[in-house]
KOLDOMI-295935 format. One record per residue: residue number from 1; residue in one letter; x, y, z of N, C-alpha, C in turn. Coordinates in Angstrom, 3 decimals, decimal comma, always signed. Example, Ala and Ser with C-alpha at 12.3 -4.5 7.8 and 13.67 -1.06 7.14 Angstrom:
2
<zamar><resi>1</resi><resn>a</resn><n_east>+13,190</n_east><n_north>-5,690</n_north><n_up>+7,800</n_up><ca_east>+12,300</ca_east><ca_north>-4,500</ca_north><ca_up>+7,800</ca_up><c_east>+13,200</c_east><c_north>-3,300</c_north><c_up>+7,800</c_up></zamar>
<zamar><resi>2</resi><resn>s</resn><n_east>+12,850</n_east><n_north>-2,250</n_north><n_up>+7,080</n_up><ca_east>+13,670</ca_east><ca_north>-1,060</ca_north><ca_up>+7,140</ca_up><c_east>+12,900</c_east><c_north>+0,030</c_north><c_up>+7,870</c_up></zamar>
This chain:
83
<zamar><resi>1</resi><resn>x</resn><n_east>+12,665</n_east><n_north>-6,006</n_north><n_up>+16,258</n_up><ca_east>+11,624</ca_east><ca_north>-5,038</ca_north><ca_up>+15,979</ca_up><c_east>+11,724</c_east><c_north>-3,899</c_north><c_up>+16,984</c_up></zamar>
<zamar><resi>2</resi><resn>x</resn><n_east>+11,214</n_east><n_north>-2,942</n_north><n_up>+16,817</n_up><ca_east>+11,478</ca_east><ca_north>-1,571</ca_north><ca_up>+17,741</ca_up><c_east>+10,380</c_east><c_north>-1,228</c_north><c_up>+18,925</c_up></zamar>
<zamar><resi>3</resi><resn>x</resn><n_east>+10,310</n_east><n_north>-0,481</n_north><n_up>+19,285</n_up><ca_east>+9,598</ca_east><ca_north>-0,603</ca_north><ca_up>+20,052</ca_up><c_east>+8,336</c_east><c_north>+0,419</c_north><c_up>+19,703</c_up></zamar>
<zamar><resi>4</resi><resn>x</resn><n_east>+7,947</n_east><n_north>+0,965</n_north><n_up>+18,358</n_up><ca_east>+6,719</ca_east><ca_north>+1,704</ca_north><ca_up>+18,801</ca_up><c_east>+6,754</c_east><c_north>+0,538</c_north><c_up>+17,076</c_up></zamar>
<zamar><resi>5</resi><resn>x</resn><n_east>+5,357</n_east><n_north>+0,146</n_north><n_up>+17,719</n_up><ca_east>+4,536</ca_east><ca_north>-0,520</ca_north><ca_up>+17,011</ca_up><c_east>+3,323</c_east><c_north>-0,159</c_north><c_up>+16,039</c_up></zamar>
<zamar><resi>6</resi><resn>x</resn><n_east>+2,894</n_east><n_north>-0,362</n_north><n_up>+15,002</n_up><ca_east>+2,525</ca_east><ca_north>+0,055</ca_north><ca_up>+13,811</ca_up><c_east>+0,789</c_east><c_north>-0,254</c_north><c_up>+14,220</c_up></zamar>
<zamar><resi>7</resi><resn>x</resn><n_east>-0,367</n_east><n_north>+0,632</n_north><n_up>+13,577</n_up><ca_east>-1,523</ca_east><ca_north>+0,038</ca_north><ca_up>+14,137</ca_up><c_east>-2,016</c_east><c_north>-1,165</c_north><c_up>+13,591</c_up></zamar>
<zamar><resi>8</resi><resn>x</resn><n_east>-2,673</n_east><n_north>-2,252</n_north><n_up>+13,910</n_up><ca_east>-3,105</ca_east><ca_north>-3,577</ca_north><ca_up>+13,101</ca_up><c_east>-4,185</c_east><c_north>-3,790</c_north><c_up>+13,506</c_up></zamar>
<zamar><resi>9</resi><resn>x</resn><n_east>-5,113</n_east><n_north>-4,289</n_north><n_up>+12,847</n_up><ca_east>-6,652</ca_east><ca_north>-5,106</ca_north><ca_up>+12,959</ca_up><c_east>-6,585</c_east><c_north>-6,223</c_north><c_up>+12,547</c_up></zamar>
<zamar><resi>10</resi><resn>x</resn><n_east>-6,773</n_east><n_north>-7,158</n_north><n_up>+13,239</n_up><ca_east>-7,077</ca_east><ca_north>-8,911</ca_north><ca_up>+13,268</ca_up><c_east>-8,453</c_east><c_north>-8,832</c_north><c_up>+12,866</c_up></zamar>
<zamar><resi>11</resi><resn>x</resn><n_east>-8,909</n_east><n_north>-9,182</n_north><n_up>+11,983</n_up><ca_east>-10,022</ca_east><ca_north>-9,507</ca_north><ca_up>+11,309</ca_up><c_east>-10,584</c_east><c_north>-10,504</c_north><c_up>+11,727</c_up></zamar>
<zamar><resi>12</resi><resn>x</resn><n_east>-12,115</n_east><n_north>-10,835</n_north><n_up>+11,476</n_up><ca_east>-12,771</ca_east><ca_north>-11,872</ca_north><ca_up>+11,974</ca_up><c_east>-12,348</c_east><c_north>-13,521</c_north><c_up>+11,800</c_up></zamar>
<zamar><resi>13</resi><resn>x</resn><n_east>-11,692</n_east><n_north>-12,956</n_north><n_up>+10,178</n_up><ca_east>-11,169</ca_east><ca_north>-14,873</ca_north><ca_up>+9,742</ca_up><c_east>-9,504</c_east><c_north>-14,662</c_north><c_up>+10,707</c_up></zamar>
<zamar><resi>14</resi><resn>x</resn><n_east>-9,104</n_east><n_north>-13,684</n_north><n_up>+11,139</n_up><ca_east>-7,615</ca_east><ca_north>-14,127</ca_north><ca_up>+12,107</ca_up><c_east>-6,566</c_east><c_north>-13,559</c_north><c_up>+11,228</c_up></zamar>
<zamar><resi>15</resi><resn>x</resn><n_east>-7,245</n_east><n_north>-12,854</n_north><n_up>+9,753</n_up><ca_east>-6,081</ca_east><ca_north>-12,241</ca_north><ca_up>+8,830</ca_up><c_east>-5,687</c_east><c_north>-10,690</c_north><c_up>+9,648</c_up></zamar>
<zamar><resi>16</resi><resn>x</resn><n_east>-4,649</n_east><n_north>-10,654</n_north><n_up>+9,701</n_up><ca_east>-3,569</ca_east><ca_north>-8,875</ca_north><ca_up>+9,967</ca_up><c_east>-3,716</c_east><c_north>-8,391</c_north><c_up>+9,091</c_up></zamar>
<zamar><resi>17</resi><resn>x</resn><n_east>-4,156</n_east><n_north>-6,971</n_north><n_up>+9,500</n_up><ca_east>-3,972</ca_east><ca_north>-5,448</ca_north><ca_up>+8,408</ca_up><c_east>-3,501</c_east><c_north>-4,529</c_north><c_up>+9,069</c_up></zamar>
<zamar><resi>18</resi><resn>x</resn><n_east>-2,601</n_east><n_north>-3,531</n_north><n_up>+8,349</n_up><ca_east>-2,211</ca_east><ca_north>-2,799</ca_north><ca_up>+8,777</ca_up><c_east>-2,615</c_east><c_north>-1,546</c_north><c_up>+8,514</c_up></zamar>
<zamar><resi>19</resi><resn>x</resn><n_east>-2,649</n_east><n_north>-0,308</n_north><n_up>+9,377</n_up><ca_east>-3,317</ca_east><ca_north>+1,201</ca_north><ca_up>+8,737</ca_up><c_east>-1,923</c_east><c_north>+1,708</c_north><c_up>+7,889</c_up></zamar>
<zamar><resi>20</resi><resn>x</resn><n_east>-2,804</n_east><n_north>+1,932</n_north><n_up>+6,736</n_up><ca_east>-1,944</ca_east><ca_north>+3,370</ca_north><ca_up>+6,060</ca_up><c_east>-2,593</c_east><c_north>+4,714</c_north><c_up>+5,399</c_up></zamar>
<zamar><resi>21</resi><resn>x</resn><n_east>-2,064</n_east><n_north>+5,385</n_north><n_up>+4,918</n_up><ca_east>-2,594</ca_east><ca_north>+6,705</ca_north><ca_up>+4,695</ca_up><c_east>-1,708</c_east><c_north>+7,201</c_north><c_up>+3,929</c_up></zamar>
<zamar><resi>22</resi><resn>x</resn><n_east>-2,779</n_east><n_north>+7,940</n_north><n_up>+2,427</n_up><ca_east>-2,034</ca_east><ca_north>+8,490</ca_north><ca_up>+1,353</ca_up><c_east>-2,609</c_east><c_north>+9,991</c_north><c_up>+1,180</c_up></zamar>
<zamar><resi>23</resi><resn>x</resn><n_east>-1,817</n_east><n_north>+10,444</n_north><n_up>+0,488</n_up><ca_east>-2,661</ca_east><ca_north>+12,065</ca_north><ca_up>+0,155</ca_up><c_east>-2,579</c_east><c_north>+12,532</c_north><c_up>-1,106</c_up></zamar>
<zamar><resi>24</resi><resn>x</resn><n_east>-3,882</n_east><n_north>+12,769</n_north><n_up>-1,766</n_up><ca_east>-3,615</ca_east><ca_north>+13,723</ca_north><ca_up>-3,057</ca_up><c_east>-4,383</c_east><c_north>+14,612</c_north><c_up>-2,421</c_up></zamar>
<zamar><resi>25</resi><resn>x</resn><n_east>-3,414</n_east><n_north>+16,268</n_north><n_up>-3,080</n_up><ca_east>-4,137</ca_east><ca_north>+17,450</ca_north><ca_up>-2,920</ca_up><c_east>-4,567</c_east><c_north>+17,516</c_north><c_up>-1,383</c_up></zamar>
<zamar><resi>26</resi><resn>x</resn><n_east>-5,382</n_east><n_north>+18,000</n_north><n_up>-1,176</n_up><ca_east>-5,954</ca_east><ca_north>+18,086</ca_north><ca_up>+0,189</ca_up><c_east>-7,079</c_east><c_north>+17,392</c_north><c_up>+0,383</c_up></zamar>
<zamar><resi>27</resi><resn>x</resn><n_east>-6,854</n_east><n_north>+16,032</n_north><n_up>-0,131</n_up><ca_east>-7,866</ca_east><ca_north>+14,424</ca_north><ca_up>+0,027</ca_up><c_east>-6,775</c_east><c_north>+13,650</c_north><c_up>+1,080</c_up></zamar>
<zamar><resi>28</resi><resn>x</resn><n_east>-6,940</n_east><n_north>+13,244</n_north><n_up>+1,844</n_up><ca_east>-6,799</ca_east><ca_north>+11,890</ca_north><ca_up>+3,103</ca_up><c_east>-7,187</c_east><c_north>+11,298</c_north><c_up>+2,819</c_up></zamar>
<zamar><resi>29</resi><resn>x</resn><n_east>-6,656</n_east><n_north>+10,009</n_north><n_up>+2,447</n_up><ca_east>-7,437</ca_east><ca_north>+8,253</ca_north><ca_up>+2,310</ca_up><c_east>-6,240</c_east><c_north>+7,311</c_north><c_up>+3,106</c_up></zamar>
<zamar><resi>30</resi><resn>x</resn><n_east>-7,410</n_east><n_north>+6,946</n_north><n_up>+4,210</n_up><ca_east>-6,661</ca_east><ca_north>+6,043</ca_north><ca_up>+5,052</ca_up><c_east>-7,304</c_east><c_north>+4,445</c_north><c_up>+4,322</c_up></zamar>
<zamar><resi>31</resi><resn>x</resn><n_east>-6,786</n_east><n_north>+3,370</n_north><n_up>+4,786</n_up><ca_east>-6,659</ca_east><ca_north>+1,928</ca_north><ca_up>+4,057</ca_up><c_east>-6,104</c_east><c_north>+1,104</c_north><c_up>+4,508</c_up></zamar>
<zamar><resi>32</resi><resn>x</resn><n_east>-6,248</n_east><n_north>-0,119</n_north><n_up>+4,715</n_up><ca_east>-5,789</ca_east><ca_north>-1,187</ca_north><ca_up>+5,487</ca_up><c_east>-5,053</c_east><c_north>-2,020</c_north><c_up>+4,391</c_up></zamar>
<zamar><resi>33</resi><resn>x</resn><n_east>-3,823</n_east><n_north>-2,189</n_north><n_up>+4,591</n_up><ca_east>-2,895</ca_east><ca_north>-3,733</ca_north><ca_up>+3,748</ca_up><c_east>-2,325</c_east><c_north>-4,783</c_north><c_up>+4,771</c_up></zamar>
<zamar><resi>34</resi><resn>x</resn><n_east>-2,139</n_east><n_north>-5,717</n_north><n_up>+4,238</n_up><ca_east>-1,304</ca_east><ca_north>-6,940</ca_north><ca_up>+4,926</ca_up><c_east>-0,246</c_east><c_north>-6,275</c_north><c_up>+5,090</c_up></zamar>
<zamar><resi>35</resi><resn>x</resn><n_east>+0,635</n_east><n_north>-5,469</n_north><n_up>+3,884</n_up><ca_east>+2,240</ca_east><ca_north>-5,110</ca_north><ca_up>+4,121</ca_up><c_east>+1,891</c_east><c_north>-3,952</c_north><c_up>+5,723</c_up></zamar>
<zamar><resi>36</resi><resn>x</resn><n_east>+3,460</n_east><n_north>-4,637</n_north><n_up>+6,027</n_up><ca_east>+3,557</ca_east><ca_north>-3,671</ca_north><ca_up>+7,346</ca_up><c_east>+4,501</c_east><c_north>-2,151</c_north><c_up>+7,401</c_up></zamar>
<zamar><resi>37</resi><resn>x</resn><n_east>+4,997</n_east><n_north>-2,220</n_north><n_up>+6,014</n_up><ca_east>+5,789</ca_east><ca_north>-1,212</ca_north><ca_up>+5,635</ca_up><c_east>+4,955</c_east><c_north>+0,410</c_north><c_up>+5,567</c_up></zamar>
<zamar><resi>38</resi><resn>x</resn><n_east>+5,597</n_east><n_north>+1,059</n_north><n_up>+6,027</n_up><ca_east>+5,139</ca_east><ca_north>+2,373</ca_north><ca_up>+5,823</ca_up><c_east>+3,679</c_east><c_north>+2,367</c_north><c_up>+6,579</c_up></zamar>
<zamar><resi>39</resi><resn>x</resn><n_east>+3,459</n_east><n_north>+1,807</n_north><n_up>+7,465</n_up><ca_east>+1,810</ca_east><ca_north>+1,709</ca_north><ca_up>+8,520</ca_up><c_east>+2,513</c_east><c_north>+2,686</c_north><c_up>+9,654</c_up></zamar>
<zamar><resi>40</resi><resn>x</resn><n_east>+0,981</n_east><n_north>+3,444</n_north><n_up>+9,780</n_up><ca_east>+0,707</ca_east><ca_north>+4,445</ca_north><ca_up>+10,513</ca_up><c_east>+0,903</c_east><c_north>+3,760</c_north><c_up>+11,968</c_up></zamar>
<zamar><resi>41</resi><resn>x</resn><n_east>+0,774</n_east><n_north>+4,469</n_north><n_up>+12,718</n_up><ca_east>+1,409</ca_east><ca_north>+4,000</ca_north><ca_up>+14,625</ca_up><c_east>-0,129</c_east><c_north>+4,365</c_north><c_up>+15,210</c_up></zamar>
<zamar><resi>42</resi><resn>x</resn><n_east>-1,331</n_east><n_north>+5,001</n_north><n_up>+14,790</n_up><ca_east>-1,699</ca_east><ca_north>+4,895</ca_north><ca_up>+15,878</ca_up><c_east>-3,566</c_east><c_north>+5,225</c_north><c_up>+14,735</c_up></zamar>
<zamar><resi>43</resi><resn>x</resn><n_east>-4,759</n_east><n_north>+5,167</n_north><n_up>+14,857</n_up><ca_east>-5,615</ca_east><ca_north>+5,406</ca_north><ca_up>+14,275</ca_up><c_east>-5,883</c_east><c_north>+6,841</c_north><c_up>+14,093</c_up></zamar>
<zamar><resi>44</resi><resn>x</resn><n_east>-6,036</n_east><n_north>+7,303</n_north><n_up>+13,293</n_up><ca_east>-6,732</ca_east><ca_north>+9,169</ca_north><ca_up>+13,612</ca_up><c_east>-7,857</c_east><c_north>+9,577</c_north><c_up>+14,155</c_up></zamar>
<zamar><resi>45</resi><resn>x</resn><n_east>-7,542</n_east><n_north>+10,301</n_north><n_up>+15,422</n_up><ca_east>-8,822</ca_east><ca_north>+10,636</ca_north><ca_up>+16,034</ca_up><c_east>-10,620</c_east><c_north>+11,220</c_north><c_up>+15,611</c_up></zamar>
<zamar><resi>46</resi><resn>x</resn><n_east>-11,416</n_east><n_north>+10,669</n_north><n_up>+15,855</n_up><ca_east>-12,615</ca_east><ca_north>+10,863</ca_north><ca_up>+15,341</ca_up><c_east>-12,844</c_east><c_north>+9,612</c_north><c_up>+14,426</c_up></zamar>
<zamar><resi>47</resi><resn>x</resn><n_east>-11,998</n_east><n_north>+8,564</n_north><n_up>+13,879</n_up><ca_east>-12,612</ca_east><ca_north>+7,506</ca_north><ca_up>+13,453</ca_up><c_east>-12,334</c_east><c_north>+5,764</c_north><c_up>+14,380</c_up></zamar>
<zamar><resi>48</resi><resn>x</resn><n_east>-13,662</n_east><n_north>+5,171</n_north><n_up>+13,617</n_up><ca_east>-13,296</ca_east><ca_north>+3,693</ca_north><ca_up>+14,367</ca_up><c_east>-13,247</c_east><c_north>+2,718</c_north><c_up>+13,663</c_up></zamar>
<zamar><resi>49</resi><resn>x</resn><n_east>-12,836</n_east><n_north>+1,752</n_north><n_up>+13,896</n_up><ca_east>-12,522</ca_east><ca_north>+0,732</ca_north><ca_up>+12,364</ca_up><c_east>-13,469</c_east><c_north>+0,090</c_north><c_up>+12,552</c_up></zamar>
<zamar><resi>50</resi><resn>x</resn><n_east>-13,745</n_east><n_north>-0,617</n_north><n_up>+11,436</n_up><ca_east>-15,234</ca_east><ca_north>-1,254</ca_north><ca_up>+10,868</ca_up><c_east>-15,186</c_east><c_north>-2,343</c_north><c_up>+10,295</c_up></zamar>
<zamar><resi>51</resi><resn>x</resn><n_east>-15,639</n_east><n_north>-3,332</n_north><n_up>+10,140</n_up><ca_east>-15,252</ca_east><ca_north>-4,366</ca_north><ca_up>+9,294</ca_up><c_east>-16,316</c_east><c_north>-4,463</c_north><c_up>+8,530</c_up></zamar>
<zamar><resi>52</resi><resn>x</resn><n_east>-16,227</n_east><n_north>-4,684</n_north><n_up>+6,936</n_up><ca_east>-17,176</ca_east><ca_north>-4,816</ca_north><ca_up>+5,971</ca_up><c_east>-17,643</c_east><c_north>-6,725</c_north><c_up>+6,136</c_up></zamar>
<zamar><resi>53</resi><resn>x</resn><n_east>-18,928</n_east><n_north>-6,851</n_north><n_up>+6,738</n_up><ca_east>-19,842</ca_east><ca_north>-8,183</ca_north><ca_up>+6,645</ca_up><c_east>-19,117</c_east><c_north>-9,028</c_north><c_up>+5,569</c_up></zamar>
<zamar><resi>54</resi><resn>x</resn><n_east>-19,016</n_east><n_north>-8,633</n_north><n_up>+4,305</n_up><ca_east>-19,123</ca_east><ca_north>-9,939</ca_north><ca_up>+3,101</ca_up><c_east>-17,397</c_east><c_north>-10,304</c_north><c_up>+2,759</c_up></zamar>
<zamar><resi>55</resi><resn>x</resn><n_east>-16,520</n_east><n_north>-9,032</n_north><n_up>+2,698</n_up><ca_east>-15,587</ca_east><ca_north>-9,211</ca_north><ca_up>+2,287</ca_up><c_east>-14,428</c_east><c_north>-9,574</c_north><c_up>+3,934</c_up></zamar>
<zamar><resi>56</resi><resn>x</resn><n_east>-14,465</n_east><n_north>-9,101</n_north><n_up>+4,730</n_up><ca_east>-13,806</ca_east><ca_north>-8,886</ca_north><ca_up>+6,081</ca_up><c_east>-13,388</c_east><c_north>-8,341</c_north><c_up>+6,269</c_up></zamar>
<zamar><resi>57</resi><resn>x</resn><n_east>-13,039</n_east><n_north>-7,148</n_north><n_up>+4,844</n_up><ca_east>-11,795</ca_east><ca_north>-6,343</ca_north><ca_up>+5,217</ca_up><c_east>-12,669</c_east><c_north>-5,139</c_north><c_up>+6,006</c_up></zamar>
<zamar><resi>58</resi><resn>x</resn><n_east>-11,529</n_east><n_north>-4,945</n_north><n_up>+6,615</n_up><ca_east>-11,220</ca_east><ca_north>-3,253</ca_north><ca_up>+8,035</ca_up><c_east>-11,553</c_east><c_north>-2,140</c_north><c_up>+7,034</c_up></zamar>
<zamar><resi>59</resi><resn>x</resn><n_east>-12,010</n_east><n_north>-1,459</n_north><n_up>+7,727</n_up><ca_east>-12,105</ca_east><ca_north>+0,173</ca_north><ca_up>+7,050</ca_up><c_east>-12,244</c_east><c_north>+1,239</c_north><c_up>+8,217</c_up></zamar>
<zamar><resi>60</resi><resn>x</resn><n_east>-12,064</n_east><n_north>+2,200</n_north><n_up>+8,326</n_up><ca_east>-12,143</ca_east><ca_north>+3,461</ca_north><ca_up>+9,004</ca_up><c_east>-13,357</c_east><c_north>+4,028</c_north><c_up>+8,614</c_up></zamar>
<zamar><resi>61</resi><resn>x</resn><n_east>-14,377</n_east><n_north>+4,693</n_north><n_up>+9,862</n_up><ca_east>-15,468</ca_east><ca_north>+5,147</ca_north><ca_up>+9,582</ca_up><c_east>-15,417</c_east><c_north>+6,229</c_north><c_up>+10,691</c_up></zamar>
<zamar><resi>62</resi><resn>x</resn><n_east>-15,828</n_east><n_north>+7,171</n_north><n_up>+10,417</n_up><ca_east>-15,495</ca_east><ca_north>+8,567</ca_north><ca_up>+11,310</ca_up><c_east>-16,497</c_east><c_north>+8,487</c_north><c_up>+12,646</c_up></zamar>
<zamar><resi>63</resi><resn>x</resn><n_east>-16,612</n_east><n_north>+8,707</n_north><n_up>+13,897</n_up><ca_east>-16,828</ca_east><ca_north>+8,147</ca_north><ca_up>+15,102</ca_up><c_east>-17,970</c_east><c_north>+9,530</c_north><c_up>+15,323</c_up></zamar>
<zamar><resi>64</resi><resn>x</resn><n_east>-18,495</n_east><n_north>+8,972</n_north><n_up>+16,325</n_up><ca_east>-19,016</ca_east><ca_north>+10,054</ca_north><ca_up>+16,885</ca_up><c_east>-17,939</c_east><c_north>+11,601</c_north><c_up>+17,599</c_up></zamar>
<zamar><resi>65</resi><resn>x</resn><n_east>-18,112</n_east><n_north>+12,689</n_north><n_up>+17,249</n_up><ca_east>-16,542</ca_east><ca_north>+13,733</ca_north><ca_up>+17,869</ca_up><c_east>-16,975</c_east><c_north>+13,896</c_north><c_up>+19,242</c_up></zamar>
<zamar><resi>66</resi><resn>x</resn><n_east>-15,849</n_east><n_north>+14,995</n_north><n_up>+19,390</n_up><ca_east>-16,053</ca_east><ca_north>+15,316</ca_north><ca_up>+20,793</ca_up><c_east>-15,806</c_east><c_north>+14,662</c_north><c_up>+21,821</c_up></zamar>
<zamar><resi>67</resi><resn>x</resn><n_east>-16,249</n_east><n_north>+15,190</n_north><n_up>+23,207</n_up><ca_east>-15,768</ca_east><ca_north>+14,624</ca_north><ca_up>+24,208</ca_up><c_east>-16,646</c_east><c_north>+13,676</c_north><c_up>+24,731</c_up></zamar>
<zamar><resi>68</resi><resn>x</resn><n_east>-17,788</n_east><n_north>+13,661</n_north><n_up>+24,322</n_up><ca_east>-19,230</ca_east><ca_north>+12,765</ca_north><ca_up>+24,827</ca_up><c_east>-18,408</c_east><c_north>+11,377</c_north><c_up>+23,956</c_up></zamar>
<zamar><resi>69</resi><resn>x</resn><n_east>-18,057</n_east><n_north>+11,533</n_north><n_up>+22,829</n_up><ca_east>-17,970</ca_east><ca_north>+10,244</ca_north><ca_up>+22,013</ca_up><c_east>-16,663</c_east><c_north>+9,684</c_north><c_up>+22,193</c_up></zamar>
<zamar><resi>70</resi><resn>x</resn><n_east>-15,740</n_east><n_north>+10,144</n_north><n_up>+23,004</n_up><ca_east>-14,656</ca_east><ca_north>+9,463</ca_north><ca_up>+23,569</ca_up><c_east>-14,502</c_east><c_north>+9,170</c_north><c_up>+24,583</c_up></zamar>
<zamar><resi>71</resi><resn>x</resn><n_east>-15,598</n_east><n_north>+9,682</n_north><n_up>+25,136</n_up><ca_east>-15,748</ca_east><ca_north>+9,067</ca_north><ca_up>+26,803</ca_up><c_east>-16,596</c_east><c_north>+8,029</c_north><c_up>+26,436</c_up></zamar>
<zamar><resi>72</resi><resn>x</resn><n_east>-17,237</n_east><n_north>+7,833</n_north><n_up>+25,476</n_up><ca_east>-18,329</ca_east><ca_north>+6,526</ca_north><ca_up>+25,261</ca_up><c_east>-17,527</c_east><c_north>+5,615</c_north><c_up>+25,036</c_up></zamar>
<zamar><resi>73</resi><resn>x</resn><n_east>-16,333</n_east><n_north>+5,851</n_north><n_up>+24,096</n_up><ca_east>-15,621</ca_east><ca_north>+4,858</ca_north><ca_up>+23,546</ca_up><c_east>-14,301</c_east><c_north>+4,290</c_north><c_up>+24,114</c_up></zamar>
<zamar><resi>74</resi><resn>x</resn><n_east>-13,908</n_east><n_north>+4,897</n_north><n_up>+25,043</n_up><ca_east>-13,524</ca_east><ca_north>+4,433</ca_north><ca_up>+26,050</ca_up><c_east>-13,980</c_east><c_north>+3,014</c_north><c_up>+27,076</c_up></zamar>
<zamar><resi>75</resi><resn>x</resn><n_east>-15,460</n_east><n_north>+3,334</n_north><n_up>+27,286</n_up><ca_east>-16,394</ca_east><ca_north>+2,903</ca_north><ca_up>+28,101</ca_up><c_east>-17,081</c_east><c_north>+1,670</c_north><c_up>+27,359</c_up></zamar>
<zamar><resi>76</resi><resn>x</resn><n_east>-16,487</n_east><n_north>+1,642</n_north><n_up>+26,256</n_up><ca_east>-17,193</ca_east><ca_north>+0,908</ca_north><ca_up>+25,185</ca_up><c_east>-18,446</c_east><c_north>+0,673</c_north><c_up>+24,880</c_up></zamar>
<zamar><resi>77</resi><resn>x</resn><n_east>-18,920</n_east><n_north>+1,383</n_north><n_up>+25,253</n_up><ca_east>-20,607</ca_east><ca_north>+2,311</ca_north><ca_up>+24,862</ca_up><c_east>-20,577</c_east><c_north>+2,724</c_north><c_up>+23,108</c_up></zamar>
<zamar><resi>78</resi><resn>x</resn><n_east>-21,799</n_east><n_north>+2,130</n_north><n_up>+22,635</n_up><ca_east>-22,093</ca_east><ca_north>+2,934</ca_north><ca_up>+21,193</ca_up><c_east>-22,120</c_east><c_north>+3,657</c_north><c_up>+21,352</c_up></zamar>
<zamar><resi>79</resi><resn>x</resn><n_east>-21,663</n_east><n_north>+4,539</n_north><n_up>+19,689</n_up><ca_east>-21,857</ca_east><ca_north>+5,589</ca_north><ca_up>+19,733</ca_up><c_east>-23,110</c_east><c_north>+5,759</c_north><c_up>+18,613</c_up></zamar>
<zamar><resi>80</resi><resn>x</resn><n_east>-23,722</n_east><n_north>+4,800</n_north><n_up>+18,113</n_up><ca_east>-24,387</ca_east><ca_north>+4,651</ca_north><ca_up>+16,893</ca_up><c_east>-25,636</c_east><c_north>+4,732</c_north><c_up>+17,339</c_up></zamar>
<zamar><resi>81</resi><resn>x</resn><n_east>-26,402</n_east><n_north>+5,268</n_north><n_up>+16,752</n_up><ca_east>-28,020</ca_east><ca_north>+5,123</ca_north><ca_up>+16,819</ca_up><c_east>-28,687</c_east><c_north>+3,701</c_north><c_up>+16,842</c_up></zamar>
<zamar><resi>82</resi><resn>x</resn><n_east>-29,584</n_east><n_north>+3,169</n_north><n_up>+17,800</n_up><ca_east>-30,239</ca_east><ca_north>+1,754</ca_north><ca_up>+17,094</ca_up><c_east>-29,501</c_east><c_north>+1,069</c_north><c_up>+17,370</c_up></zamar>
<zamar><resi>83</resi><resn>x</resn><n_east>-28,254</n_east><n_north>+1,240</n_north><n_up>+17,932</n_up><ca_east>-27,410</ca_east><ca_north>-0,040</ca_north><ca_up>+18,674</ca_up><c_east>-26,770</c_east><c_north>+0,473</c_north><c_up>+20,198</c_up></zamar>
């Protein structure tokens, strides 16, 4: 295997996903699969992955911006209201 590594989320049940990202038109849809083929190297800035409660699967949800919300997340400080 090489050395720059593809991004992955271990899910709560211990299943691997990998990020990918497609484009129609000037739409972005990022998406998590098991296959490791064609996965993105690193998350896109301004989002954080999420895991949906019922099903487990990962999703991308856009973060708080800026520099306040990457110094939080760094720090591992919410960035969310109420939490």
């Amino acid at each position: 295997m090489g050395l720059i590594r593809p991004f992955k989320y271990t899910n709560s049940e211990g299943e691997t996903y990998f990020l990918h990202k497609s484009e129609k038109g000037d739409r972005t849809n990022y998406y998590f699969s098991k296959n490791p083929e064609g996965s993105l190297r690193s998350r896109p800035s301004g989002f954080k992955v999420k895991e949906n409660p019922h099903s487990h699967m990962p999703y991308l949800k856009r973060g708080r911006g800026g520099i306040l919300g990457s110094i939080m997340e760094l720090l591992g400080m919410s960035t969310e209201s109420g939490t």
